[in-house]
N, C-alpha and C positions, 0 to 999 in steps of 0.2 A: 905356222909350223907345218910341213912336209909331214902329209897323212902316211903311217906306215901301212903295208901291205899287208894282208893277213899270215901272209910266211915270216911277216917280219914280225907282226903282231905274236903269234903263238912263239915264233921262240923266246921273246920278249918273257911272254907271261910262264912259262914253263923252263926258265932258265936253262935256254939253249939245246935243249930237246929237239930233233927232228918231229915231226908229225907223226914218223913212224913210229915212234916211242913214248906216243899218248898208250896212257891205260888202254886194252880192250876189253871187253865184256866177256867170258867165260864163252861163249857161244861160237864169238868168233877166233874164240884161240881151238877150238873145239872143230873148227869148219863146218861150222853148224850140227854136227853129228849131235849134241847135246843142250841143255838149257840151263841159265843160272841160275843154281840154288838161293835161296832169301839170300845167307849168309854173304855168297856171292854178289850181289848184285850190294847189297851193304858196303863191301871192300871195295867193288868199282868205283860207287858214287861218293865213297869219301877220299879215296884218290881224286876224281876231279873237282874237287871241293879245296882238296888241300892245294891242288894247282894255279884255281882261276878264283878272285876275289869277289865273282859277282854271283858264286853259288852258294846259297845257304842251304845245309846239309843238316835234315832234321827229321819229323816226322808228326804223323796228328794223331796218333791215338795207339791203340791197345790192339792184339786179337783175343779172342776166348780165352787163349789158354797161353796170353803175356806177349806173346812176339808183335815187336816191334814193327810197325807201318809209314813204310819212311818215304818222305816227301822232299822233292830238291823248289827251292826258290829261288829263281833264277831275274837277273833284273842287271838295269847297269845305270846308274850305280849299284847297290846291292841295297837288299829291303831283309827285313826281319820280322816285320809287323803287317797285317791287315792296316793298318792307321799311316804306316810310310808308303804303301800298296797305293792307298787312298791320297794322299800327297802328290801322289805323281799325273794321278787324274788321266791314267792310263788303261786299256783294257787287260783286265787278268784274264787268263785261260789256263784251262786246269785239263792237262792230259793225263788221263787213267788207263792202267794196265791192270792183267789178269786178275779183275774181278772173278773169271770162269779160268780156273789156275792150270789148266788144261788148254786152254788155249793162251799158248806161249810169248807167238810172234809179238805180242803188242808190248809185253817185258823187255823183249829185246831190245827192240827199235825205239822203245823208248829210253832206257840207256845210251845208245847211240844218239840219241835227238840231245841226252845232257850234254855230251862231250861237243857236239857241234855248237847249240849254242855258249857252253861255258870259254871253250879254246879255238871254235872252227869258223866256219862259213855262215853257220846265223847265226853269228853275235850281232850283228848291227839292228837284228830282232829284238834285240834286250831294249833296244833303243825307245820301242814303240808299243813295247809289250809287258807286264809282268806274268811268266807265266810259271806254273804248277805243274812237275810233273811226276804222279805217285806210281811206280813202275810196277808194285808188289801190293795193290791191294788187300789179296786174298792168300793173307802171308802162311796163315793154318793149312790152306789146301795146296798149295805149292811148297810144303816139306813133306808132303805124302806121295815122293816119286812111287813111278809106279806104271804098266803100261795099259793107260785110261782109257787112250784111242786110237787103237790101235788100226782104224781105215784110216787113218791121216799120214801123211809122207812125210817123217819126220817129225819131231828128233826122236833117235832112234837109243838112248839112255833110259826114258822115261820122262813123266810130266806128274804137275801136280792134280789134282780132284776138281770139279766140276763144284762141286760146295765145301763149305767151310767144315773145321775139323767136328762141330757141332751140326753137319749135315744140312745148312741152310745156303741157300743159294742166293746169291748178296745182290743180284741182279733183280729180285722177286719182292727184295725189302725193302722199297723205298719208301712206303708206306706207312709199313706196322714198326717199321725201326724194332723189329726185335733182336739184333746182333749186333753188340759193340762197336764192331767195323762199321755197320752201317749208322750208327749214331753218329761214329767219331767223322764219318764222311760228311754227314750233311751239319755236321758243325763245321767244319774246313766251307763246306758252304756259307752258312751265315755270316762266318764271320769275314771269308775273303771274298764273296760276292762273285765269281767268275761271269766273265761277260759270253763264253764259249768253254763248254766243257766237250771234250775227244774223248771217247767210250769205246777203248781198241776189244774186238774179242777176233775169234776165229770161224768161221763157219763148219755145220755137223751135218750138213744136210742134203740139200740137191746138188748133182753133179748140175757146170752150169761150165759157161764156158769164160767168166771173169776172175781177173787177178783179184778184185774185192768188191764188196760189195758196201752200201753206207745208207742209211737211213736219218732224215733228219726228226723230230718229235710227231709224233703219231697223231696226238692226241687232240681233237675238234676243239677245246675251249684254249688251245695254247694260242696266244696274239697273233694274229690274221697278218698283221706287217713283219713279226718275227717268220712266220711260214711261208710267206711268200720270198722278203729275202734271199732264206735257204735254199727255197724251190727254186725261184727262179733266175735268180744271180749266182749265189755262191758254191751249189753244188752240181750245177751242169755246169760251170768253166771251171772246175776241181776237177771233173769227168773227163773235159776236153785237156786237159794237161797231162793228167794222167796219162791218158793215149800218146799223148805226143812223148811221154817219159816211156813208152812202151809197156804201160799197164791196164787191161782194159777193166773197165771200173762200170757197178750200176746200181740200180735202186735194190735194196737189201729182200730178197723174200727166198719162198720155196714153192716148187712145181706142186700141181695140187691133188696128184696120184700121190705122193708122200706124204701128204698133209692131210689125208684125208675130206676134201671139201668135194661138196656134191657137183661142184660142174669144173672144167678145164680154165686152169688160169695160174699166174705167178702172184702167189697170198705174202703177205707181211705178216709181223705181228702183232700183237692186240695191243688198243692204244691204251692199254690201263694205266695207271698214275704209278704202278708199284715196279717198272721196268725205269732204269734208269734217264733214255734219254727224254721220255714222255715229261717222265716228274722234270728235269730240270726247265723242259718247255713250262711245265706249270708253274713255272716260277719267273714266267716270262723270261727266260735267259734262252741264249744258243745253243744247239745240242746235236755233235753228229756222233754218229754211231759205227763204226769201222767194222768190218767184217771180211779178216782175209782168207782168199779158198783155202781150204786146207787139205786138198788133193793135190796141190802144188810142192815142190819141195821149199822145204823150212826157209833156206836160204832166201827163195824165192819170198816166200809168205813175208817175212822180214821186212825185204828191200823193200814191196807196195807197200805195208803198213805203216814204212817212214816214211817216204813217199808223201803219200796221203797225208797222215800227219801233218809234215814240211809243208805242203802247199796248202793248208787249212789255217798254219800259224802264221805264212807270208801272209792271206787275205785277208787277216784279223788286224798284221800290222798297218796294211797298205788301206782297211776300211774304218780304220779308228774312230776316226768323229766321228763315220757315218755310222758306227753298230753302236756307240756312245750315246750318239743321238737316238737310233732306234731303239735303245730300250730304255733311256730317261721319259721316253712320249710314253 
């Protein structure tokens, strides 16, 4: 049979819908001036749920104070279980957004990432991948619009809080697991194993002169072949693409007149276990960490955070056996 083309595929699956007339995301019906509320972002992703048969449209757990943490399963065929996840003998990846509900862009563009692969241009990703992608983390602190931070250029509505409506910052509990959210994360962990977790935030800090910045796990005892991989394969030809996408991309830190360190240098962060992409390294898995400038405007911030993304999930499909292989050794 005569393979259909993706213009003929999406009107297929969207029962003659132009492309123009997929859902968009609150943001971009907004021209970025604004960001989607939880609720928002809820109505998007069960619009392309109710479209394309290979979204599963759900969530893994609770906030403090009840709202809903909602997660899309995306796969082709379509999966519902860690155990059919497991059947396919494929790599899951789990893309997370505003843990730090102030910084937006990774919300965004991660709606955007559902719609493309549920009805667009990475579906044939489904193929090679099952992946995870929870838009709304830090669902307490992103219904407390509000204007958080206000040096960043855009969106110009308001954004959500930096920590949970319980004042913790979800990014710091990987450890002590004292906040539901973080419990109910690192069970979505156990049970569905990701072979590469995407940890979208935004940058607060030094003026610098890159569209984003990315860090792979920090931390000295995380496996010497998972760190080299990252170093030396997978996130300098991320970097070199980027460029060529027209985004200039580098190793995540801050200048060290800001940071307070006694001699001149570009510092990172601490490789403590309780920072999210450290611990997922400790768990011998893949972990990069996204960081877009956010003296850029919004629009801008967005597009490299998918960007990024998109070409993190192409080298997960295109290195299957081999990141299969390196983390069964």
């Amino acid at each position: 049979m005569r393979q259909l083309g993706i213009a003929a595929l999406l009107l297929a699956l969207v029962g003659c819908r132009s492309t123009a007339e997929l859902p968009r995301t609150s943001a971009e019906r907004s021209g970025f001036d604004s960001t989607s509320t939880g609720p928002q972002v809820e109505r998007f992703l069960a619009e392309i749920a109710a479209l394309s048969r290979l979204v599963v449209d759900t969530s893994f757990g609770t906030t403090a104070t009840g709202r809903r943490l909602p997660i899309e399963i995306l796969a082709e065929p379509a999966v519902h279980t860690p155990a059919e996840a497991r059947r396919r003998g494929l790599p899951v990846v789990l893309v997370m957004a505003n843990i730090h509900s102030g910084e937006v862009e990774g919300k965004e563009a991660a709606q955007q990432l559902v719609r493309r692969l549920a009805l667009g241009d990475l579906r044939p990703l489904l193929g090679h991948l099952t992946v995870l992608i929870a838009p709304n983390y830090n669902a307490d602190g992103a219904a407390a619009i509000g204007d958080h931070r206000p040096e960043q250029f855009g969106p110009f509505t308001g954004i959500g809080t930096r920590t949970t409506a319980a004042g913790f910052d979800l990014n710091r509990d990987y450890a002590k697991l004292e906040t539901p959210e973080a419990r109910a994360l690192v069970a979505l962990m156990n049970a569905w194993n990701p072979a590469l977790v995407i940890d979208l935030h935004t940058t607060n800090g030094s003026h610098h002169g890159y569209a984003l910045t990315y860090s792979p796990p920090l931390n000295p005892d995380v496996d010497p072949a998972i760190l080299s991989y990252e170093r030396s394969e997978l996130l300098p030809t991320v970097r070199r693409e980027m460029r060529e996408s027209g985004f200039e991309s580098y190793d995540y830190g801050n200048f060290a007149d800001e940071e307070g360190q006694p001699t001149p240098g570009w510092y990172t962060f601490s490789p403590a276990a309780r920072y999210g992409n450290n611990y997922v390294g400790l768990r011998n898995r893949l972990a990069v960490l996204s960081e877009a400038y956010s003296y850029r405007p919004f629009s801008e911030r967005v597009a490299s955070t998918e960007r990024f993304t998109e070409l993190l999930l192409r080298h997960a499909a295109a290195d299957g056996p081999k990141i299969t292989a390196l983390l069964a050794a």
